[in-house]
C-alpha positions as CSV (number, residue, x, y, z in Angstrom):
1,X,-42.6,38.2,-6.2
2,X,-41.1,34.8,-6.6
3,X,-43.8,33.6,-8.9
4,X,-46.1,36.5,-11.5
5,X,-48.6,34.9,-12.8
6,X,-49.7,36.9,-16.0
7,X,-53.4,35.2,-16.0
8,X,-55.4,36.8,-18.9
9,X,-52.3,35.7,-20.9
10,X,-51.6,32.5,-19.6
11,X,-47.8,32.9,-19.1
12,X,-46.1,33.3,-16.1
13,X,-42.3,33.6,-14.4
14,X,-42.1,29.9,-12.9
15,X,-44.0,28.4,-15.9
16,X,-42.7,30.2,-18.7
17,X,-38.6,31.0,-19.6
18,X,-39.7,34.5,-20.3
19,X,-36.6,36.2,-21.8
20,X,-36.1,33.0,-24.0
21,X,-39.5,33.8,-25.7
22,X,-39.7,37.2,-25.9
23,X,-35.9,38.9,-25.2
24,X,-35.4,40.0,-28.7
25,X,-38.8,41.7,-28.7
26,X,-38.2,45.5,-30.2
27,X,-41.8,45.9,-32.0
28,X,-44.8,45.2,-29.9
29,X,-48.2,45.7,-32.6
30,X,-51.7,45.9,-30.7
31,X,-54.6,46.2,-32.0
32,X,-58.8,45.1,-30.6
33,X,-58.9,42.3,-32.9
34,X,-57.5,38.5,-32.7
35,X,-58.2,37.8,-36.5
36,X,-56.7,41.5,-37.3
37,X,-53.5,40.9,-34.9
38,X,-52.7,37.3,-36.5
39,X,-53.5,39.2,-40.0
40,X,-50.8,41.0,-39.2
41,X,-48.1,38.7,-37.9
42,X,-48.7,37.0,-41.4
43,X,-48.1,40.5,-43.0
44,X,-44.9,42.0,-41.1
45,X,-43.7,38.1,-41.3
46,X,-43.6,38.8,-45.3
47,X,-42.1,42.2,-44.6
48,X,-39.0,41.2,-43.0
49,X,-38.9,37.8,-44.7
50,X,-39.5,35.7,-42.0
51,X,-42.6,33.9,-43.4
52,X,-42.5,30.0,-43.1
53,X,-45.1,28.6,-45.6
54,X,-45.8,25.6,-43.3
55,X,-46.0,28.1,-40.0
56,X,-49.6,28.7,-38.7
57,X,-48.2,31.1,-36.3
58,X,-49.6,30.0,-32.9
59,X,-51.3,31.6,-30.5
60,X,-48.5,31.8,-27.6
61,X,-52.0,32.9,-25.3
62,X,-53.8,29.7,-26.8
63,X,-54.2,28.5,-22.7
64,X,-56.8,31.6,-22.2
65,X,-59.7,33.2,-24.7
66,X,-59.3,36.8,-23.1
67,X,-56.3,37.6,-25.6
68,X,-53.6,36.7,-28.5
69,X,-50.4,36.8,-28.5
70,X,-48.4,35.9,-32.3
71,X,-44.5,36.3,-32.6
72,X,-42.0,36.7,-35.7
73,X,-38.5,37.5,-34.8
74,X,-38.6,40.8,-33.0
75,X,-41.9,41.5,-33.4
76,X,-45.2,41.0,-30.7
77,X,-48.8,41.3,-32.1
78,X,-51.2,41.3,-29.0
79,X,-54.9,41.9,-29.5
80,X,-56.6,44.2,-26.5
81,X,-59.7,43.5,-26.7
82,X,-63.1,46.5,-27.2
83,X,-62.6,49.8,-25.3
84,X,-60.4,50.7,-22.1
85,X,-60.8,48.1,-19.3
86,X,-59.8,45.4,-21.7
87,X,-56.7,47.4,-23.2
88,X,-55.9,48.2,-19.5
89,X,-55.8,44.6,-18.3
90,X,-53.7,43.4,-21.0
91,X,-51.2,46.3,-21.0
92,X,-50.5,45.6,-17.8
93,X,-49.8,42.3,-17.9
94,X,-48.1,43.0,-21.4
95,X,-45.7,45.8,-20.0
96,X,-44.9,43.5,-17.0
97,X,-44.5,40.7,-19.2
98,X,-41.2,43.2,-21.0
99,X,-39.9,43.8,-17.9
100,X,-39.7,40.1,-17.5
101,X,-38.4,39.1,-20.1
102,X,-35.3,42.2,-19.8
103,X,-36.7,43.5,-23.4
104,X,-34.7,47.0,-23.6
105,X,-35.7,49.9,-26.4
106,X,-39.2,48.7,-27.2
107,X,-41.5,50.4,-29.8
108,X,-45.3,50.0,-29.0
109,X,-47.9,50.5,-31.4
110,X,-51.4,50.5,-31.6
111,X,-53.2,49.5,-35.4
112,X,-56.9,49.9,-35.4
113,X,-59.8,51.3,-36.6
114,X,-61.9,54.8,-35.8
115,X,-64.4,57.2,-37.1
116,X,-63.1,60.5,-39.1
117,X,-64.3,64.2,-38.6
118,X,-64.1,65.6,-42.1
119,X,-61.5,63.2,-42.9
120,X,-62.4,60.7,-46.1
121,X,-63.0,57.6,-45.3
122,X,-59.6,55.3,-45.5
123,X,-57.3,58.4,-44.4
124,X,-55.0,57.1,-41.8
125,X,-54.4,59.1,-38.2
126,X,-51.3,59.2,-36.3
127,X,-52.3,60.5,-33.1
128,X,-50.7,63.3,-31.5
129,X,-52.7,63.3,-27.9
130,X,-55.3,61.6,-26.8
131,X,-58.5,63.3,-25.6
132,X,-61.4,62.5,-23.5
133,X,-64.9,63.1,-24.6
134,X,-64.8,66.9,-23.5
135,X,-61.5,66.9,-25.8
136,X,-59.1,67.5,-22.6
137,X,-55.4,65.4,-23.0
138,X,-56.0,63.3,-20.0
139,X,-56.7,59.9,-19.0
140,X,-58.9,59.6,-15.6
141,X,-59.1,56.5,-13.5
142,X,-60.5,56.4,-9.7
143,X,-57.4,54.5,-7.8
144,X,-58.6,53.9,-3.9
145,X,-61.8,55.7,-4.4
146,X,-59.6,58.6,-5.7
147,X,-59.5,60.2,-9.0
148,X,-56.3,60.4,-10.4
149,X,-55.2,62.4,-13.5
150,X,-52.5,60.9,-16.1
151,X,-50.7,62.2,-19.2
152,X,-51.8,61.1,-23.0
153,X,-49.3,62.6,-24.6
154,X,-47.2,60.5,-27.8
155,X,-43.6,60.4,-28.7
156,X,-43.8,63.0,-31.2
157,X,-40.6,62.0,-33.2
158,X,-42.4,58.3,-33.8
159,X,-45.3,59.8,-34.6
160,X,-42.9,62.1,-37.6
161,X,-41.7,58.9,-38.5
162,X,-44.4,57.0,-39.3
163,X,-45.6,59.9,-41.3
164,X,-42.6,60.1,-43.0
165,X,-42.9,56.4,-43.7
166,X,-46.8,57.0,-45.4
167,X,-45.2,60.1,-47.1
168,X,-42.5,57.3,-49.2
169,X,-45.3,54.4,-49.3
170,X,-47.7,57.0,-51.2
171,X,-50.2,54.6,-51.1
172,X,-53.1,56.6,-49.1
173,X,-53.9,59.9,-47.1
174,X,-52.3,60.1,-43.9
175,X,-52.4,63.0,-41.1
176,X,-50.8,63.7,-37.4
177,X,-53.9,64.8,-35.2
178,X,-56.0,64.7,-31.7
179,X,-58.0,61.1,-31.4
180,X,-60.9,61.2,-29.0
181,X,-61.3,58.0,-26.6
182,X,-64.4,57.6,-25.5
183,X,-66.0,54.7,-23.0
184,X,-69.2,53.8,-25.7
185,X,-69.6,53.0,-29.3
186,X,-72.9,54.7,-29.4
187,X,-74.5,57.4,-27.6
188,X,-70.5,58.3,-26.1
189,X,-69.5,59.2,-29.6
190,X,-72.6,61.3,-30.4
191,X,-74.3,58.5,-32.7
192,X,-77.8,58.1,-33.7
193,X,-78.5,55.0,-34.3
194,X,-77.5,53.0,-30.7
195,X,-80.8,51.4,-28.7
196,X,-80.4,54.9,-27.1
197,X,-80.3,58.6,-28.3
198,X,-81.5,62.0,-26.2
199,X,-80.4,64.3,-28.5
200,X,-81.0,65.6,-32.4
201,X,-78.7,65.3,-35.3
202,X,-78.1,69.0,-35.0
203,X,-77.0,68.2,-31.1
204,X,-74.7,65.5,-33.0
205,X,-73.7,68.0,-35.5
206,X,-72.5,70.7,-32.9
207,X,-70.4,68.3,-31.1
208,X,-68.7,67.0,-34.1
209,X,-68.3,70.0,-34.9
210,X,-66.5,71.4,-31.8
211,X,-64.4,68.5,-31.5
212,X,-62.6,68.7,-34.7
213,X,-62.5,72.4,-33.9
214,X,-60.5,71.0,-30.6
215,X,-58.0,69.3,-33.3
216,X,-59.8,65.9,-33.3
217,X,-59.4,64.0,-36.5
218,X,-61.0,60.6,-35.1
219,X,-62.8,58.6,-32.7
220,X,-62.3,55.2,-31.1
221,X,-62.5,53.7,-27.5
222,X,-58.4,53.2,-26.6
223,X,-55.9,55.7,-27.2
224,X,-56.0,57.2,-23.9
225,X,-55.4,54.4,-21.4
226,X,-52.9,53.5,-23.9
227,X,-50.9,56.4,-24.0
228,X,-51.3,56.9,-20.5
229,X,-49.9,53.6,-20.1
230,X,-47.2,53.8,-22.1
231,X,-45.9,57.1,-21.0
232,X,-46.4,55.5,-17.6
233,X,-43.6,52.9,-17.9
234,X,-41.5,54.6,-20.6
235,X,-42.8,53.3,-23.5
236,X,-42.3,55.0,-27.1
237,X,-45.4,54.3,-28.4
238,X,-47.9,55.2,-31.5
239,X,-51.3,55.0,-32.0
240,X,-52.2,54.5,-35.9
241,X,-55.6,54.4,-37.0
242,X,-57.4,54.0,-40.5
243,X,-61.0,56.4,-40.6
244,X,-63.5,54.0,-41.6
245,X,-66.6,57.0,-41.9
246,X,-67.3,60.6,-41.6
247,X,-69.0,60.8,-38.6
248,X,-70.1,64.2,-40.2
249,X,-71.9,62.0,-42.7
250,X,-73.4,59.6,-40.6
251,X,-73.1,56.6,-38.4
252,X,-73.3,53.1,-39.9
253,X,-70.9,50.9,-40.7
254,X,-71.2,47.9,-43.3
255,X,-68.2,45.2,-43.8
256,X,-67.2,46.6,-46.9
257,X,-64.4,48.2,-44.8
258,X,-61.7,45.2,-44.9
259,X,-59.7,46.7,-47.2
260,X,-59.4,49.6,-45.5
261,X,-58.6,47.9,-42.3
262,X,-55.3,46.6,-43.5
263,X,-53.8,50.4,-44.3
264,X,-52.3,50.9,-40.4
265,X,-51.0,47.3,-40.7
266,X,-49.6,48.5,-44.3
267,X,-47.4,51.5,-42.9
268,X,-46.4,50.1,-39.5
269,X,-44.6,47.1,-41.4
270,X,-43.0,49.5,-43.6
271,X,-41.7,51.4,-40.7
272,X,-40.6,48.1,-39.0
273,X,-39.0,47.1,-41.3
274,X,-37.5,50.0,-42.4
275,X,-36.2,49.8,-38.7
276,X,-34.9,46.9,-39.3
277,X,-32.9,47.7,-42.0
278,X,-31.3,50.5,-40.5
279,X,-30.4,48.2,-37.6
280,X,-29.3,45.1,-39.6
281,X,-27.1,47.6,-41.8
């Protein structure tokens, strides 16, 4: 293609001197939130020492409202978007956008948020696979009116060294498990309290219940296209995830969780820039 238009981000090859904006990309952060991914450009741009006290960080994806897209040195934060059409859309558009741009040895990780099974509220999750919502590792999606079948697995040396990273931050409880992606918020993660609900709590209960007995720790609505993705193009990618409830205990969720929303951006700038240090020497 002479000309590849990466729409939902508003860049493209002809418009855009791709590997002058984004060749020394070697940490791509993405997470469902636009406030949370600028959040977190601030943050890592502290971490390594980049921060400009006059710098408001633009949006590079300011000429479209589907996504955002912040940069500090070698780092991307890109937000995806709720649940696994929009992560799919922008991954692929973000992963073409690499290949672009000739980034080499990228890191991808996904920051966000999910419900625990018997996990307190606050641990943080490093996922191991991701599972669909009969707790299988695999990511379905009907191509040509044909279902086809792709791998969730992790890299499972990132996913040691981010816990090794938590381990020396000792700041809060963090664990290496299955997460569950689901398609719904509601009745797709076995809650109660959606406009919809066919079942009882013991129903709820059960499921729960047989899930973490499958090795889920937590629940959210991306992991699997994004490790499917990922593992697709080559990626080593991570998906880290702060528990924001016991689903065990119940459903609701009040906006008294902020604080507990910056713990993945916490240890993923500690790894970064641990990185970094090893790299820089």
């Amino acid at each position: 293609m002479k000309d590849d238009s990466l729409y939902h981000f508003s860049l493209g090859t002809t418009t855009h001197d791709l590997p002058a904006m984004f060749g020394d990309v070697k940490f791509v952060c993405v997470g469902g939130s636009p406030r949370r991914m600028k959040s977190f450009i601030k943050h890592i741009a502290a971490e390594l020492s980049m921060e400009d006290a006059k710098s408001e960080y633009p949006n590079i994806c300011a000429g479209t409202d589907r996504f955002v897209m912040y940069k500090t040195g070698p780092v991307l934060s890109v937000s995806h978007g709720m649940g696994v059409p929009s992560t799919g859309i922008m991954l692929n558009e973000l992963i073409k956008l690499l290949h672009h741009a000739q980034c080499t040895d990228v890191t991808i990780i996904r920051i966000g948020t999910s419900g625990g099974i018997g996990l307190a509220p606050g641990t943080v999750v490093i996922t191991k696979q991701a599972v669909d919502a009969t707790f299988l590792p695999k990511f379905e999606q009907v191509i040509l009116g044909k279902t086809v079948v792709r791998n969730t697995d992790l890299d499972q040396s990132l996913a040691e060294e981010l816990l090794q990273c938590s381990k020396e931050l000792n700041q809060f409880e963090t664990v290496i498990g299955n997460t569950m992606c689901t398609l719904d918020f509601y009745e797709g993660q076995a809650r109660l309290d959606g406009a919809f609900c066919s079942y009882t709590e013991k129903d709820k209960q059960d499921y729960l219940k047989k899930a973490n007995e499958a090795g889920v720790c937590n629940i959210e609505m991306e992991s699997s296209v994004f490790a499917a993705m990922c593992k697709l193009s080559g990626l080593r990618a991570a998906v880290v995830c702060v528990t924001l409830l016991d689903r065990l205990k119940g459903d609701q969720l009040s906006s008294s969780h902020e604080v507990l929303q910056q713990r993945p951006q916490i240890l993923v700038g500690s790894y970064i820039k641990k990185q970094e240090k090893n790299l820089t020497g």
